[in-house]
N, C-alpha and C positions, 0 to 999 in steps of 0.2 A: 649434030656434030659441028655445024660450022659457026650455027650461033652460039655454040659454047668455047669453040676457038676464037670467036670474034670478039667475047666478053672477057677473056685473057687479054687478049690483044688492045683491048681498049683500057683496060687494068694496068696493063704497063705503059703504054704510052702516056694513061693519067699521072700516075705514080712520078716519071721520067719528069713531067711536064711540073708538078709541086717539087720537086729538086732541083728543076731550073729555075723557078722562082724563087727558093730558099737561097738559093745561092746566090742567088741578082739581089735579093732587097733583106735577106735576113731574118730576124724576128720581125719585123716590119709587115711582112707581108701576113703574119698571122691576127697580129693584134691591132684593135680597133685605133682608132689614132686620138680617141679620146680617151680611151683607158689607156696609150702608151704615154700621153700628157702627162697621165696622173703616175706615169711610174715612175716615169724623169722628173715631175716634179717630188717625189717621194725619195728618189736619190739625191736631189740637189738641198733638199730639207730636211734629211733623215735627222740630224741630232736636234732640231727643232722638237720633230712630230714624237722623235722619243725622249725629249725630256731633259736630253743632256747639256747642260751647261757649255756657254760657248767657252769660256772661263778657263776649262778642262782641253781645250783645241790649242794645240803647239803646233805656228806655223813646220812648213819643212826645212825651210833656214834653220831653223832651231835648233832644229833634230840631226840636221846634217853637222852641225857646231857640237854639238851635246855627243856626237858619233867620233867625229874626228879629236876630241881632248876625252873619252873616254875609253876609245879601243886601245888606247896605248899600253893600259894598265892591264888589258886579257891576256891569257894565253890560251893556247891550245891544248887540251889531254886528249890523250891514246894510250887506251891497257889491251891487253894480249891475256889469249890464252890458247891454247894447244898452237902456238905457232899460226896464231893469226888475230885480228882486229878483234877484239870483244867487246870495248866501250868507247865512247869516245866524247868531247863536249868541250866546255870551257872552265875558265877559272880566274880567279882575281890575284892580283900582286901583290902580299900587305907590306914585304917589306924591300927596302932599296938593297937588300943584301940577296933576296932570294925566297924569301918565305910567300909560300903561296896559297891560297885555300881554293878548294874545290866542292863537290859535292862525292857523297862516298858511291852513289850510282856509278861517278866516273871512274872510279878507283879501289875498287871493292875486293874484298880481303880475298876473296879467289880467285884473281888475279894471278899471272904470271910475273906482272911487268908491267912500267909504264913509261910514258915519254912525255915530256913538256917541251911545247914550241912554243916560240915566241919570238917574230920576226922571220927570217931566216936563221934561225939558229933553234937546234934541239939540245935538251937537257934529259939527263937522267937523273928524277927526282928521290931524294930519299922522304920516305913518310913518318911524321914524328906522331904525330895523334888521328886517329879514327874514332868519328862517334856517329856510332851507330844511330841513335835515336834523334839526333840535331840533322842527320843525313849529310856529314861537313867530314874533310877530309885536309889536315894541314900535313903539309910537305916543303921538302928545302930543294934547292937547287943551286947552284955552284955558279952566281950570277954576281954582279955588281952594274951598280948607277942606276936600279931599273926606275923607273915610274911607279908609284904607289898608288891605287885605288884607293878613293874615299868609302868612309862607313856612313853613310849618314842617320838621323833616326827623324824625321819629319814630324810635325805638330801634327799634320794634319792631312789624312789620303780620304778620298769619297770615293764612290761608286760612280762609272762615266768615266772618271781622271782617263785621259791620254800617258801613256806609259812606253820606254821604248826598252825592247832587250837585246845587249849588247853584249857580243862574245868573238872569240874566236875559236875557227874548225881549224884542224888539221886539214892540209891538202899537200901530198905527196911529201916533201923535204920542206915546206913551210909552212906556217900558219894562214887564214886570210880571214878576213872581218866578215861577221856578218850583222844586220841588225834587222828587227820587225816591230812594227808596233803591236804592245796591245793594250785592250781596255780594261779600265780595273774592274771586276764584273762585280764582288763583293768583299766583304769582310768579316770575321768573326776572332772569338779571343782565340782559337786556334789556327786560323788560317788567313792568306790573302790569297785570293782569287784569280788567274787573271783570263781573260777572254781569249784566246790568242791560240794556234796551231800548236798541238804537239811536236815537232818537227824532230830528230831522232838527234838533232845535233844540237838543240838548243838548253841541256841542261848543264847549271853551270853558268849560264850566261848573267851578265848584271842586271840588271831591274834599274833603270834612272829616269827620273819624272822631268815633265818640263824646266825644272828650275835647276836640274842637272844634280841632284840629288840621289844618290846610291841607295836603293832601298835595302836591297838584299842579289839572294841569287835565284836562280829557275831550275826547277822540278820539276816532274811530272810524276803524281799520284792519284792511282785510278781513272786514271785519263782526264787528271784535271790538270791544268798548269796552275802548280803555286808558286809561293816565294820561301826563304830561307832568308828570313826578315838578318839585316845588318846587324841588330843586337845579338842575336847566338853568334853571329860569325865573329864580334868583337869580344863577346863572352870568354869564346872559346881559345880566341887569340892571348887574351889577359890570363888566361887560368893555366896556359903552357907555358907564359913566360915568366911567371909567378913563381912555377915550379922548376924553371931552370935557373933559374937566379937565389935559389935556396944554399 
């Protein structure tokens, strides 16, 4: 009985004593200092050792520049339903009157209601076009002087590219910026890819490359992050105004 109380006793005191080590030195105290070499050197060279282009690397100056003349053009969405929060994300400016596009995730026909911020200031948007299958959602708002987002359509995106998305959330009575990078993972004639966290707030948000270039906007389908490439959104834009000008 006492040798088996004594091997508890020694069981915890071991235990106690690799918790005080983990807490003094870290991961450190597990791994060999030459395989921790090779991990630090495998973070400080990862887009070497994987292939990617330094080419595709946008210092964070950049990025910070490319953040601060691009968030001006977001807004914020929030739709409701039974009397509470149901959607929420971003959206782009297209025009200096009010016109705004979003994605229909954010604003979806069963909906109650929805709200646009932008700044300090909230809007109630009316919705003029919903398409279902482009997953885009155009709506007006009772604004003037805003900022207008660019549409861009690029020669040329590769796989690797550094990529930043750029939106605004909702937060209480106004809007606030958020931004994250991610990497463009692939491409196909139906889709672009991109690397990056689903985050429940980032659809909607703009897609702009290091040359500050609007790609499109951010989805999330099947737990992929894509894009809502700038041509359907300019597509969709031309073919409403087409028809209001009749």
């Amino acid at each position: 009985m006492r040798k088996y109380l004594f091997n508890i006793l020694a069981g915890i005191v071991g235990g106690a004593l690799v918790l005080v080590l983990v807490y003094l030195y870290g991961q450190s105290f597990f791994v060999d200092p030459e395989v921790k070499s090779g991990l630090e050197y495998f973070k400080e060279n990862f887009r070497a050792i994987s292939g990617l282009s330094q080419d595709n690397v946008v210092d964070a100056g950049r990025w910070q520049k490319i953040v601060s003349e691009t968030s001006i053009s977001s807004v914020g969405i929030q739709s409701f339903k039974d009397n509470k929060i149901y959607k929420q994300g971003s959206g782009l400016i297209l025009s200096s009157d009010g016109l705004i596009i979003t994605t229909y995730d954010n604003m979806p026909i069963n909906a109650s209601g929805s709200q646009v911020f932008h700044g300090d200031k909230i809007y109630k948007p009316t919705v003029l076009v919903r398409d279902y299958n482009r997953n885009l959602v155009l709506a007006k708002i009772n604004a003037e002087s805003l900022t207008v987002s660019r549409l861009d359509q690029p020669n040329s995106i590769q796989s690797g590219e550094e990529l930043l998305i750029v939106g605004s959330v909702p937060f209480v009575s106004k809007s606030t910026i958020f931004s994250q990078i991610a990497l463009l993972s692939y491409v196909t004639d139906r889709e672009i890819v991109l690397d990056s966290t689903p985050n429940y707030y980032i659809g909607g948000g703009k897609v702009v490359n290091g040359r500050g270039e609007v790609l499109g906007l951010v989805q999330t389908r099947l737990g992929k992050v894509t894009i809502v490439k700038s041509q359907d959104i300019d597509l969709l834009l031309k073919n409403y105004l087409n028809k209001s000008n009749r």
